[in-house]
VOBALO-96620 format. One line per field, with one value per residue: z negated, x, y of N, C-alpha, C, CB in turn. Coordinates in Angstrom, 2 decimals, m for minus. Glycine has a CB too. Example, Ala and Ser with C-alpha at 12.3 -4.5 7.8 and 13.67 -1.06 7.14 Angstrom:
2
n_z = c(m7.80,m7.08)
n_x = c(13.19,12.85)
n_y = c(m5.69,m2.25)
ca_z = c(m7.80,m7.14)
ca_x = c(12.30,13.67)
ca_y = c(m4.50,m1.06)
c_z = c(m7.80,m7.87)
c_x = c(13.20,12.90)
c_y = c(m3.30,0.03)
cb_z = c(m9.05,m5.72)
cb_x = c(11.31,14.08)
cb_y = c(m4.47,m0.60)
This chain:
228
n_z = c(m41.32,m39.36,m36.11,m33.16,m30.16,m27.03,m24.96,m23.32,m20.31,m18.91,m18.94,m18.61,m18.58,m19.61,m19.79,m21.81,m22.34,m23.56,m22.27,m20.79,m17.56,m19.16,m22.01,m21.51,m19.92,m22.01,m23.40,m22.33,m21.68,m23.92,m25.43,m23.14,m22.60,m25.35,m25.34,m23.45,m23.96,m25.88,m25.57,m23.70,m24.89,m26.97,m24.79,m23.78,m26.12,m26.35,m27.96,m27.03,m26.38,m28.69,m29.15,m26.98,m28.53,m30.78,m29.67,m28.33,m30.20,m32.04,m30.04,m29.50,m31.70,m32.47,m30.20,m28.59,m27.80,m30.05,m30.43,m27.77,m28.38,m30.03,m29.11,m27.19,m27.24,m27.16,m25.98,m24.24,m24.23,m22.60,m22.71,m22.68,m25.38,m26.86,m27.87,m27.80,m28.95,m29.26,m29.92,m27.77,m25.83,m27.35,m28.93,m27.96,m26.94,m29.32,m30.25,m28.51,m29.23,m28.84,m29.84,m32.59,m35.26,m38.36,m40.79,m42.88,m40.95,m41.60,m42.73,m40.84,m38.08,m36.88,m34.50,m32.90,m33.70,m33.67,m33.53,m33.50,m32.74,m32.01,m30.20,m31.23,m33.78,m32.76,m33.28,m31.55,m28.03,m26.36,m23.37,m23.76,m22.03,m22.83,m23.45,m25.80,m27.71,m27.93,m28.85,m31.65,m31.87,m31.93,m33.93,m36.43,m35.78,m37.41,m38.38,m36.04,m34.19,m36.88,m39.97,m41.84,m44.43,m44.38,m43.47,m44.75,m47.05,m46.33,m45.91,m43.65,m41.39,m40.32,m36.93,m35.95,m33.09,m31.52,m29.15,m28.41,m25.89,m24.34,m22.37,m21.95,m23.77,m25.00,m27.34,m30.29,m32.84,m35.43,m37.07,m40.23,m41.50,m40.31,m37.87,m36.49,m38.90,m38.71,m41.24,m43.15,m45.02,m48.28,m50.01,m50.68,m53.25,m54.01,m53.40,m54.43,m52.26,m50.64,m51.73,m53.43,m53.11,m52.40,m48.64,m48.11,m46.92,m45.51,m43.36,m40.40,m39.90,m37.51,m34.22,m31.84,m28.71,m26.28,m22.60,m19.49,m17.09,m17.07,m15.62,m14.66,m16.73,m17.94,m16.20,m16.37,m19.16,m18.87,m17.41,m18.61,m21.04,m20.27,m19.60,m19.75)
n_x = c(65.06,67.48,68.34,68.41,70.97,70.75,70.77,69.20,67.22,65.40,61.88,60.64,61.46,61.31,62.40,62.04,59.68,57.59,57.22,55.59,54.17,53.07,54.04,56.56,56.60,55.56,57.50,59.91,58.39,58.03,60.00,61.65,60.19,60.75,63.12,63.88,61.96,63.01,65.63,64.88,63.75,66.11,67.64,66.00,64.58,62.30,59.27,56.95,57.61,57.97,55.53,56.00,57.98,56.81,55.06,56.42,58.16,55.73,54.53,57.21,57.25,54.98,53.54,55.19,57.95,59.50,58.10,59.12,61.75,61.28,60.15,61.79,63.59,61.83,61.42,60.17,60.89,60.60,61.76,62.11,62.38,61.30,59.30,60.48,60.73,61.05,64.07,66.05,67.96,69.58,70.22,71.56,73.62,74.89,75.76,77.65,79.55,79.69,78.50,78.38,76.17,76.63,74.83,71.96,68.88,66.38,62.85,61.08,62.51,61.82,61.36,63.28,64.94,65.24,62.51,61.26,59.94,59.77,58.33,57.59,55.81,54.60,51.07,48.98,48.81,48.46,47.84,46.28,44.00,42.11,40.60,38.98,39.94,42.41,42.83,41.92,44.54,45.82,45.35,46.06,48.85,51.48,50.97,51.08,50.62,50.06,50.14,53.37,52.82,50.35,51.66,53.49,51.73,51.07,51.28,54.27,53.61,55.58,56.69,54.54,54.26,53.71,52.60,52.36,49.90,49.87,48.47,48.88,49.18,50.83,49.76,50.59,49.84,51.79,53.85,54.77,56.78,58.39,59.28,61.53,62.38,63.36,65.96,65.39,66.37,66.16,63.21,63.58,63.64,61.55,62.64,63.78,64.00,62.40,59.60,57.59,56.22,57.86,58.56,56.69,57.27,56.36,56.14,54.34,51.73,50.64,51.59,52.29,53.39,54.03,52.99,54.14,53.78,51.30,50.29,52.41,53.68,51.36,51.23,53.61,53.91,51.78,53.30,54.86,53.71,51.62,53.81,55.52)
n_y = c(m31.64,m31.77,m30.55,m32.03,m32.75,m31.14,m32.93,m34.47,m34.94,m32.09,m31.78,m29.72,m26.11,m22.54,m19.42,m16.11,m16.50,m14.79,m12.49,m11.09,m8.76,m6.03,m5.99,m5.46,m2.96,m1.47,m1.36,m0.36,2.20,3.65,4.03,5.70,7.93,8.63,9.38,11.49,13.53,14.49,15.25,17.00,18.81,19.70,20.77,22.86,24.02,23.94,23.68,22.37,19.99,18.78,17.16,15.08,13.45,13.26,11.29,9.46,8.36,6.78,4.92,3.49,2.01,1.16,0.23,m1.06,m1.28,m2.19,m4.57,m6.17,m6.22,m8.23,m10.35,m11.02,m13.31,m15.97,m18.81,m21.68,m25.31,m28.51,m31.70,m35.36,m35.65,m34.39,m31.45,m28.00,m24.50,m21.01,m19.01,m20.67,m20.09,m18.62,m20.18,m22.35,m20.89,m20.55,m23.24,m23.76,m22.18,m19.25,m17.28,m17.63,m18.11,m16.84,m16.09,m16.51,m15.73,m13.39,m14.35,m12.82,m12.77,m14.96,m15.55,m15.24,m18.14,m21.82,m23.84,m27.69,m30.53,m34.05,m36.55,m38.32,m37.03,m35.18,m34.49,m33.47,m31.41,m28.60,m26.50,m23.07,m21.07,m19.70,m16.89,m16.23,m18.26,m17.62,m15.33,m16.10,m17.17,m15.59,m13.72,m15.37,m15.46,m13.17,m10.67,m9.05,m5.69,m4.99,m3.09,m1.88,m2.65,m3.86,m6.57,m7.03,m8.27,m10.98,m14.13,m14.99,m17.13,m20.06,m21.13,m19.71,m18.35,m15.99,m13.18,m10.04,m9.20,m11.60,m14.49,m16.88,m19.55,m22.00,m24.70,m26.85,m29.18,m30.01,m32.73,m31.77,m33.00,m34.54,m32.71,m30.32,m27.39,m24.73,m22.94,m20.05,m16.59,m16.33,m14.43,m11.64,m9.10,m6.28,m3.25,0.42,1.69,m0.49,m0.97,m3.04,m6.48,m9.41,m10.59,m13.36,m16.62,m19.66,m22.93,m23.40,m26.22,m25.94,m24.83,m22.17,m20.96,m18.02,m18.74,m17.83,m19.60,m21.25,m23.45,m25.03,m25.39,m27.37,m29.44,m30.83,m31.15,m33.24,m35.44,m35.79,m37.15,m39.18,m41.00,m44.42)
ca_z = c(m40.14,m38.39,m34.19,m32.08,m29.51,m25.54,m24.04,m22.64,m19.23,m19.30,m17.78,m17.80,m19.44,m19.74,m20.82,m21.80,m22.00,m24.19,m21.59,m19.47,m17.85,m19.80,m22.98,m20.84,m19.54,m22.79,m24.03,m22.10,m21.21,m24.86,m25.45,m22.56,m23.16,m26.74,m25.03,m21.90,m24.81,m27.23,m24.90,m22.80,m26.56,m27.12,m24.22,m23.50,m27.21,m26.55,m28.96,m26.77,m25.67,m29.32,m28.89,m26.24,m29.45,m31.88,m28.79,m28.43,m31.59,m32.71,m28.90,m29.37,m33.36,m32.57,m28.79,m27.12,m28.06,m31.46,m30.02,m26.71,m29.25,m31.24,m28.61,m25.70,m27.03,m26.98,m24.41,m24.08,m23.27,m22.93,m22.82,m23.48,m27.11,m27.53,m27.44,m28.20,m28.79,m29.70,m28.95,m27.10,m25.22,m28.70,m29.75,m26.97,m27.15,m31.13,m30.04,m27.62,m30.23,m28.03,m30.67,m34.18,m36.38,m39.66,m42.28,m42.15,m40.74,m42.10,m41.36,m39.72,m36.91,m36.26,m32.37,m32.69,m33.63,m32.41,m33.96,m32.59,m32.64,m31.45,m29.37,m32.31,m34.72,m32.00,m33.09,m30.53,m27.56,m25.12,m23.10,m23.82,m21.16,m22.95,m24.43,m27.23,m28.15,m27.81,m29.54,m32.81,m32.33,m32.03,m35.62,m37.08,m36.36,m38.94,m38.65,m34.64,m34.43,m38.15,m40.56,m42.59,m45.43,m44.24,m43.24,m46.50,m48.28,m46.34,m45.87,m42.38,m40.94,m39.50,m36.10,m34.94,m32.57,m31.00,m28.73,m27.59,m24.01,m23.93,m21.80,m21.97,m25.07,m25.55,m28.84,m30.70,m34.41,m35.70,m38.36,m40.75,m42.45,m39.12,m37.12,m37.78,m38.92,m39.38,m42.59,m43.19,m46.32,m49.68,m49.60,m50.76,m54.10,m53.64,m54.33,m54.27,m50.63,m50.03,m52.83,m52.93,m53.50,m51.45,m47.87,m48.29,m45.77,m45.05,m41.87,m40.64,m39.15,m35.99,m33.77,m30.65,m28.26,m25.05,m21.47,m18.50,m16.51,m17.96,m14.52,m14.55,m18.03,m18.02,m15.41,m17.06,m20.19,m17.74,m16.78,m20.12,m22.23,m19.27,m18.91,m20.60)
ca_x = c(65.55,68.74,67.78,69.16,71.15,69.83,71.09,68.17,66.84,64.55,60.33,59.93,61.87,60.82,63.41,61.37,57.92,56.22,57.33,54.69,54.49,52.41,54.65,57.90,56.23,55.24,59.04,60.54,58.03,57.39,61.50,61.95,59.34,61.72,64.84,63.51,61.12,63.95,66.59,64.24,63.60,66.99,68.20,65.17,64.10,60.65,58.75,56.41,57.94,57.92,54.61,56.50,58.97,56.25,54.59,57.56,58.39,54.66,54.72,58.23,57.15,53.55,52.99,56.30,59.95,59.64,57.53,59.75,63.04,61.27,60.02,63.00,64.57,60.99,61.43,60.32,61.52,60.30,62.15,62.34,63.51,60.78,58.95,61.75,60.19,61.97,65.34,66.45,68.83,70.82,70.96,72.70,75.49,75.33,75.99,78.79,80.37,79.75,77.80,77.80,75.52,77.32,73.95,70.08,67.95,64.79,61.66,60.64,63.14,61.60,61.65,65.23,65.65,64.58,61.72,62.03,59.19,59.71,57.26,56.43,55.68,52.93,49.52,48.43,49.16,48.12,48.02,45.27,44.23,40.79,40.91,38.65,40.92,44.16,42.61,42.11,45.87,46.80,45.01,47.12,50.16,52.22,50.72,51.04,49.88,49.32,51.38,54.17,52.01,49.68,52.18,54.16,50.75,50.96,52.99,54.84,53.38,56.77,56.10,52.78,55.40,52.26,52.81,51.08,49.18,49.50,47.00,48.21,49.82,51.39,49.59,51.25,49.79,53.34,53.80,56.06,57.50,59.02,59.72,62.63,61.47,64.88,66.33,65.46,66.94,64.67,62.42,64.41,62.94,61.18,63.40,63.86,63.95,61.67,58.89,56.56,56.36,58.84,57.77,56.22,56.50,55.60,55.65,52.32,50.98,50.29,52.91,52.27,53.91,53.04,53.85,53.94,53.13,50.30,49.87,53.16,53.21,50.60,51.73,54.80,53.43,50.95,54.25,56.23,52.88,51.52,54.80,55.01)
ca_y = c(m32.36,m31.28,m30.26,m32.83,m31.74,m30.68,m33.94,m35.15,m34.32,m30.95,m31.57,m28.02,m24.70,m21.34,m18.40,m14.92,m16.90,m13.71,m11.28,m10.40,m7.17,m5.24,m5.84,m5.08,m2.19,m0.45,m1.66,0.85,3.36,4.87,4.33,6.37,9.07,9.67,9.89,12.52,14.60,14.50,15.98,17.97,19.87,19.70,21.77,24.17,24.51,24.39,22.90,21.58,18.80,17.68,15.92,13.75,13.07,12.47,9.55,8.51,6.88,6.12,4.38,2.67,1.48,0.38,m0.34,m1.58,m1.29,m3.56,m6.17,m5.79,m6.79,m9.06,m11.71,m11.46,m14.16,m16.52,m19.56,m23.37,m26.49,m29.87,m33.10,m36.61,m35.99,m33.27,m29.95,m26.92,m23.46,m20.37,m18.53,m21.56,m19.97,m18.24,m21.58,m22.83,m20.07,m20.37,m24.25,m23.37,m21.06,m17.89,m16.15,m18.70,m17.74,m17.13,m16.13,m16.78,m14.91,m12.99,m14.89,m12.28,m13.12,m16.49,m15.72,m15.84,m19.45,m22.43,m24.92,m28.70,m31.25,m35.38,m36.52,m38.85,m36.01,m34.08,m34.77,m32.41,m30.53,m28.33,m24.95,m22.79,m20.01,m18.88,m15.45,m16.47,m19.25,m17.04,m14.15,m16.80,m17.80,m14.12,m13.62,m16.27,m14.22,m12.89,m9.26,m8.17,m4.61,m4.57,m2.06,m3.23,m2.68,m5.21,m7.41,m7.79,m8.68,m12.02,m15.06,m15.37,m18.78,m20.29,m21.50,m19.14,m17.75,m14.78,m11.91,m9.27,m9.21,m13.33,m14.94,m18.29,m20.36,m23.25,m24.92,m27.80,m29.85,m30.97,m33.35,m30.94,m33.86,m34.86,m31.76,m29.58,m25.79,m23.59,m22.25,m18.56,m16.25,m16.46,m13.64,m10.30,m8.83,m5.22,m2.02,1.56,1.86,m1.30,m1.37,m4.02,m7.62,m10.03,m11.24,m14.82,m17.49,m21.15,m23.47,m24.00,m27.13,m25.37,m23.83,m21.72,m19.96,m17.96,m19.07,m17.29,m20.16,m22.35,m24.87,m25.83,m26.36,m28.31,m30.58,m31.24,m32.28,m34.73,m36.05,m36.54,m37.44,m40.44,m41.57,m45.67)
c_z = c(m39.30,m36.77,m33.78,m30.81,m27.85,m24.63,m23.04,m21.70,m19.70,m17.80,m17.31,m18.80,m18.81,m20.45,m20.41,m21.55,m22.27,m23.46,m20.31,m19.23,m18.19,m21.17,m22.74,m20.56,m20.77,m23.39,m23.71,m21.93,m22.45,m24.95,m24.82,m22.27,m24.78,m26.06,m24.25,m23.08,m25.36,m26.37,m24.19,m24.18,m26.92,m26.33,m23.92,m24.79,m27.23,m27.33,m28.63,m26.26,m27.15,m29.26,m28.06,m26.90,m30.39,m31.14,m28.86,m29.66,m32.00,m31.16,m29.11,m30.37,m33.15,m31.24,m28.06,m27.60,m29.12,m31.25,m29.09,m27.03,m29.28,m30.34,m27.59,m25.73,m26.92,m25.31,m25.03,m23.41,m23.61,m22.39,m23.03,m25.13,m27.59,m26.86,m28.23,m28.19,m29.91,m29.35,m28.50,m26.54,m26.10,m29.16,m28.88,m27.14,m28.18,m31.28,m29.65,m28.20,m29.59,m28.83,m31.40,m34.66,m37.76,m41.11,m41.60,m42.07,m41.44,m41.38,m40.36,m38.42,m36.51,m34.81,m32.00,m32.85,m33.09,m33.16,m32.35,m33.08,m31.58,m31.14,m30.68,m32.92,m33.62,m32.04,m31.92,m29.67,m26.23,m24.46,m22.95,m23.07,m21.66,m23.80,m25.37,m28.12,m28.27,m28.85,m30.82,m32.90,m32.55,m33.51,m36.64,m37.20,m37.16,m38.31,m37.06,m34.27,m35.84,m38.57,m41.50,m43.90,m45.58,m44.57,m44.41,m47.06,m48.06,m46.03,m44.71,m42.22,m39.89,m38.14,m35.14,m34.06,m31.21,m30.72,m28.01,m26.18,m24.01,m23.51,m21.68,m23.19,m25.20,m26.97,m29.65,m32.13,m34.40,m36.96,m39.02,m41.37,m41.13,m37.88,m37.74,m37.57,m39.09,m40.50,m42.35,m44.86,m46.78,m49.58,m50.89,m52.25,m53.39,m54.21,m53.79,m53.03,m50.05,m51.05,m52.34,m53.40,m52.25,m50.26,m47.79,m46.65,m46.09,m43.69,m42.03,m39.48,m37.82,m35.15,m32.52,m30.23,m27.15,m23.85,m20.37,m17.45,m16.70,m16.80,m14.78,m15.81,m18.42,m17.02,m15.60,m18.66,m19.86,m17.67,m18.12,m20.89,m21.46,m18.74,m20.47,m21.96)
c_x = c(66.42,68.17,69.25,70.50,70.75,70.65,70.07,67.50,65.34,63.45,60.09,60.80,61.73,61.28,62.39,60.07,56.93,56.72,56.38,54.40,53.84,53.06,56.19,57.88,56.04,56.97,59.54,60.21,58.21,59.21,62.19,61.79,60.02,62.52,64.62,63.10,62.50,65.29,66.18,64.39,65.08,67.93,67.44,64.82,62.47,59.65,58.09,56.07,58.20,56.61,55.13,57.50,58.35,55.49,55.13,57.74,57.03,54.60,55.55,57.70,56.11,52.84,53.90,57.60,59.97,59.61,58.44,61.41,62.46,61.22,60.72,63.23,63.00,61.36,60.97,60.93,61.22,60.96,61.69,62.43,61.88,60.10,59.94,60.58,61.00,63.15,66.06,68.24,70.24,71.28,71.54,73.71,75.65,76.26,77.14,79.76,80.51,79.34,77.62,76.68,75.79,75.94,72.75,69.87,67.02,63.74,60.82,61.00,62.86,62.05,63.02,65.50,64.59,63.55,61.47,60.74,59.23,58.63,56.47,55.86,54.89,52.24,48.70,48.95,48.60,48.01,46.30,45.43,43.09,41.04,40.42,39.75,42.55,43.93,42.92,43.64,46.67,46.64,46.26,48.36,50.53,51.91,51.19,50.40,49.20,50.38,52.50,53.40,51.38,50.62,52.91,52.97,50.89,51.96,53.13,54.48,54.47,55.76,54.88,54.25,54.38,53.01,52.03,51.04,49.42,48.40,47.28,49.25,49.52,51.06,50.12,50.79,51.55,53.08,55.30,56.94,58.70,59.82,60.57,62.31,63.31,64.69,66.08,65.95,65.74,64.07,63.32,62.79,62.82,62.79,63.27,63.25,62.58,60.48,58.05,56.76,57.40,57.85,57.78,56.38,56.59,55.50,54.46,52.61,50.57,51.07,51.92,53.37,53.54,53.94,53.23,52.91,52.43,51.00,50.91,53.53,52.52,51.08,53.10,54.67,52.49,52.01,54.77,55.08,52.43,52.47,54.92,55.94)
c_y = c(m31.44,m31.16,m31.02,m31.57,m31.99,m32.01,m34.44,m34.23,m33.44,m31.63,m30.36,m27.14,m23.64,m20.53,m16.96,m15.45,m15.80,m12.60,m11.08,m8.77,m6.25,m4.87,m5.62,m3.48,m1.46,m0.93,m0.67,2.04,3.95,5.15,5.62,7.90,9.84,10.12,11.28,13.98,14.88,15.55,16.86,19.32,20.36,20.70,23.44,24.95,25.22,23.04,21.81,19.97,17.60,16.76,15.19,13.02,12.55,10.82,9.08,7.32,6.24,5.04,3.06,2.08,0.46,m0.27,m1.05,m2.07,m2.09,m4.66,m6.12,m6.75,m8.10,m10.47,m11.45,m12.59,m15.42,m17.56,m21.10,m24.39,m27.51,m30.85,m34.00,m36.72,m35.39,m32.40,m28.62,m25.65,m22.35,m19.79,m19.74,m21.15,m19.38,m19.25,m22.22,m22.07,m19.83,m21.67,m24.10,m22.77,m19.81,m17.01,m17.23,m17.57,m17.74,m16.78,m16.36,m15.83,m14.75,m13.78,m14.06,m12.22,m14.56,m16.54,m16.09,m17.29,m19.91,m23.72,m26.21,m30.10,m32.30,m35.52,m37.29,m38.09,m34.94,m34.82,m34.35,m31.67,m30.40,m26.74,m24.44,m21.06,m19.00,m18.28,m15.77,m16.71,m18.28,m16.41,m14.87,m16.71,m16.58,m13.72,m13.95,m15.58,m14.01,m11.48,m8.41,m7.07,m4.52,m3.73,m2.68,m3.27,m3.99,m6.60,m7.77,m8.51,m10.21,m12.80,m14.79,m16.91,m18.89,m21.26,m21.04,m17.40,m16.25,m13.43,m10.75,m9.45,m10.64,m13.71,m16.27,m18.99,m21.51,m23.43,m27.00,m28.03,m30.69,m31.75,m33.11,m32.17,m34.56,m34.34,m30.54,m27.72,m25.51,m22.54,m21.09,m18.00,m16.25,m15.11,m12.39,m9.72,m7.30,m3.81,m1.21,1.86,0.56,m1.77,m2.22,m5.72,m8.26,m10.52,m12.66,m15.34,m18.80,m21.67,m24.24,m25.39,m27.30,m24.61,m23.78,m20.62,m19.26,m18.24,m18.26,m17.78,m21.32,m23.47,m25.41,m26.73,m27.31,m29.60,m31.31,m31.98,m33.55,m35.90,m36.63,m37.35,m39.12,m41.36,m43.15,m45.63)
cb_z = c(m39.30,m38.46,m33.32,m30.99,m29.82,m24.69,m24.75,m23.59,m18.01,m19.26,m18.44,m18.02,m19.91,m19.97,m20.18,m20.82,m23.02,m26.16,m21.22,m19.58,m17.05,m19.87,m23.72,m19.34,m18.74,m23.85,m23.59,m21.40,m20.53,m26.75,m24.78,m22.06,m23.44,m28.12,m23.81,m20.46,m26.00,m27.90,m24.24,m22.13,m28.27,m27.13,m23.08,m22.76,m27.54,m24.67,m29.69,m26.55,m24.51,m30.52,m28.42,m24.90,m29.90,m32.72,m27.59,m28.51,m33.41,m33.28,m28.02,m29.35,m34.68,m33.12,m27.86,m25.97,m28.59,m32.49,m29.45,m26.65,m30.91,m32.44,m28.35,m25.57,m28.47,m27.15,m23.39,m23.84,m23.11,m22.71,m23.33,m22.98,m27.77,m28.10,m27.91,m26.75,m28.94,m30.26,m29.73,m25.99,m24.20,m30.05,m30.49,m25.53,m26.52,m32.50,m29.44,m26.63,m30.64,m26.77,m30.20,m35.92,m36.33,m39.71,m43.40,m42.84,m39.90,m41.80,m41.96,m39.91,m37.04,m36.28,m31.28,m34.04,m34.89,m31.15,m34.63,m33.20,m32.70,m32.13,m27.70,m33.29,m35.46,m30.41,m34.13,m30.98,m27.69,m25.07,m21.42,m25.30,m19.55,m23.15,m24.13,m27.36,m26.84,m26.45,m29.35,m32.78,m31.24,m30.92,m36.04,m36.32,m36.36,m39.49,m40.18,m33.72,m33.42,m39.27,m41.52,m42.93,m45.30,m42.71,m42.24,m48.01,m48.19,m45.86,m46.12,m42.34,m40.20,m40.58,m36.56,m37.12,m31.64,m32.52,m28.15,m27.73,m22.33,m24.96,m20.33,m20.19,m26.30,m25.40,m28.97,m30.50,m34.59,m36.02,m38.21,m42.06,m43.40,m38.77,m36.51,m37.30,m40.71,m38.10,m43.13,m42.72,m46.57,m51.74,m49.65,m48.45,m55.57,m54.41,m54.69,m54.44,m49.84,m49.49,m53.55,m51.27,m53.77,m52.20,m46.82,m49.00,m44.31,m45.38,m41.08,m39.67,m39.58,m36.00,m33.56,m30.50,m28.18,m24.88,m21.14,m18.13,m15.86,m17.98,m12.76,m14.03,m18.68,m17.76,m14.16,m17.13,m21.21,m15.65,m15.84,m21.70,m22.59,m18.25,m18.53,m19.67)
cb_x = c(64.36,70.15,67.58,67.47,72.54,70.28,71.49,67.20,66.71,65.51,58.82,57.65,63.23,59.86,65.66,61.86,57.30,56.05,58.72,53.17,54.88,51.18,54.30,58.11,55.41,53.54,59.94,61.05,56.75,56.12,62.11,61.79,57.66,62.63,65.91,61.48,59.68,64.60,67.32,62.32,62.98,67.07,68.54,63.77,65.15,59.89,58.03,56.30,59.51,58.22,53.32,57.06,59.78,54.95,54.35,58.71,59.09,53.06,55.32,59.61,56.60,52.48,52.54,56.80,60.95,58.65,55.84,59.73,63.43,59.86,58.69,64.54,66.07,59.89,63.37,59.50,62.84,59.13,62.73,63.57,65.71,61.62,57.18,63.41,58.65,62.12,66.48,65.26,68.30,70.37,70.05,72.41,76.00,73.69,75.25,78.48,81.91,78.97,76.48,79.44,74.71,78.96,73.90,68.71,67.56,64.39,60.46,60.57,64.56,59.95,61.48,66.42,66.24,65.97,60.08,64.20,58.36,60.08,57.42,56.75,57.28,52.65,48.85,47.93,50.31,46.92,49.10,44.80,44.15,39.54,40.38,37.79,40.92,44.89,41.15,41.50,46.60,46.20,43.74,47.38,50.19,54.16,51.78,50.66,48.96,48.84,50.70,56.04,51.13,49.18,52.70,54.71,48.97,50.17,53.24,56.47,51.67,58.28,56.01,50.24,56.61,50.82,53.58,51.10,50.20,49.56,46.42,48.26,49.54,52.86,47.48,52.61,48.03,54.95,53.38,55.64,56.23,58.35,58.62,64.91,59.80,65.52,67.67,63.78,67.81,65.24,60.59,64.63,63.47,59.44,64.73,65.02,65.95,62.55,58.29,56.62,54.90,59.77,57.93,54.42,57.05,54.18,56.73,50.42,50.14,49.29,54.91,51.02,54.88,52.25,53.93,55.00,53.59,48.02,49.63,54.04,52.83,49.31,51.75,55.63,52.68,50.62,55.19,57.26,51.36,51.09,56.46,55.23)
cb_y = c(m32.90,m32.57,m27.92,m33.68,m31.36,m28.50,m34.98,m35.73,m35.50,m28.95,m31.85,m27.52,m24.56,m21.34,m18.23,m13.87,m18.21,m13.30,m11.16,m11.00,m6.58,m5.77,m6.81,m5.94,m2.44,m0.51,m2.84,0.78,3.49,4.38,3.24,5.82,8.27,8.98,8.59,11.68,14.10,12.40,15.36,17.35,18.75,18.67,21.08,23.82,25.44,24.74,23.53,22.11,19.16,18.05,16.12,14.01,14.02,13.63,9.07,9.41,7.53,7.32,5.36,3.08,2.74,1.45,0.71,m0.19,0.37,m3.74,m6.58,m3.93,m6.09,m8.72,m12.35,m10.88,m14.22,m15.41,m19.58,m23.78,m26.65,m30.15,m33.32,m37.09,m34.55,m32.63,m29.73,m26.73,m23.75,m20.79,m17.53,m21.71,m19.29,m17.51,m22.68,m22.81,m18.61,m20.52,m24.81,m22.58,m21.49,m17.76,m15.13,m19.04,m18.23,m15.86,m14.62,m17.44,m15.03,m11.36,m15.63,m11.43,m12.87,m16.98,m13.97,m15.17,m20.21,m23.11,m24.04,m28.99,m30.64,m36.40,m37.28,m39.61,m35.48,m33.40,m34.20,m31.63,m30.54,m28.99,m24.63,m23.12,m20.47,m19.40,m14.01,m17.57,m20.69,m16.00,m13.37,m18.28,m18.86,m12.64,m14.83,m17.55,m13.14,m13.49,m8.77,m8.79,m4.54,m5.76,m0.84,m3.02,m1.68,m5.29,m7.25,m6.40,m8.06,m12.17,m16.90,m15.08,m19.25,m21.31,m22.23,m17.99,m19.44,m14.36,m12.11,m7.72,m8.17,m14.29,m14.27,m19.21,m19.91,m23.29,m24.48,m27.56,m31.37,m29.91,m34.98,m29.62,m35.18,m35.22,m31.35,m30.05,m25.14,m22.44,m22.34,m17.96,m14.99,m16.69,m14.25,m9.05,m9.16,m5.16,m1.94,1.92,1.38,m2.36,m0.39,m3.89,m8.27,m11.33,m10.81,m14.93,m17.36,m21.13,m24.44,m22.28,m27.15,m24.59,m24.52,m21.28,m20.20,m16.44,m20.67,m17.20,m20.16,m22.05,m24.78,m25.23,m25.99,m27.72,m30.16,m29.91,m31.58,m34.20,m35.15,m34.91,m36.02,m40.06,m40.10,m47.27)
């Protein structure tokens, strides 16, 4: 299914939903901690400042600066037509021709595009604020704080759109036969440089994303879902 296009009046949108500041905050601190160590070493030639070179990158790789990239572009939007989730706002200036998009993306760049679910086609929806409940949806993930090791072993579930520090997420049952997932490239065979089996994915049944601000969210789907 082809994504409509944004004609229809917006209930609620949300640009940078998985940025809360705890995952903003480690974005730049470990980043910053390379650059300072790295040049501090660089002019004094004291070694010691490589431990603020080896934090650095294990910091930027595994606590901040990756995840930091990966979900910027993360936003919602609900309409009349729909629930939108995803780089929303790339696809507007991909739309516009400001930045096309000339090849697919890796599924590992899901955050970047934009998955698109009719109101007919939601079985389900709702914002969930309880850590239990998050923690599960954080699982689901495609490998958040895991290694890439891990993460090759399994598929990428298109749509479990999970970021670190989230405390509240937007959860959605779609009916895949109805809701439009976006094309990603076929999964890249292993080589030299990248051994291993190809990374698998699949759209799941279940999409989430995280929102900053649950209440309003919620009161906006009150509005679009009660409406005749």
């Amino acid at each position: 299914m082809n994504l409509p296009e944004m004609t229809q009046p917006a209930y609620y949108t949300e640009e940078r939903s998985a940025l809360r500041w705890p995952l903003v905050l480690h974005g730049f601190l470990w980043p910053l901690l390379l650059v300072a160590s790295f040049t501090t070493l660089a002019v004094t030639g004291d070694y010691v400042f490589m431990i603020g070179v080896i934090l650095g990158i294990f910091g930027s790789v595994g606590l901040g600066g990756i995840h930091l990239a990966e979900n910027r572009p993360v936003g919602i939007r609900v309409d009349s037509a729909g629930i939108w989730i995803g780089g929303i706002r790339r696809y507007e200036r991909a739309r516009a021709g400001v930045k096309p998009q000339t090849k697919l993306s890796r599924a590992r760049a899901q955050r970047r595009q934009v998955f698109f679910c009719p109101w007919d086609a939601v079985q389900r929806v709702e914002v969930i604020t309880e850590r239990r409940e998050i923690r599960k949806f954080a699982k689901l993930g495609e490998g958040v704080g895991a290694s890439r090791t891990e993460t090759a072993s399994r598929a990428i579930r298109l749509g479990l759109l999970t970021a670190p520090y989230m405390r509240a997420v937007l959860v959605l049952n779609v009916d895949l036969s109805a809701a439009s997932v976006p094309r990603f490239r076929p999964p890249a065979e292993g080589s030299f440089w990248k051994p291993g089996s190809p990374q698998r994915f699949a759209p799941s049944p279940v999409w989430c994303v995280p929102t900053r601000h649950p209440e309003q969210l919620r009161t906006a789907l009150a509005q679009v879902t009660s409406r005749p």
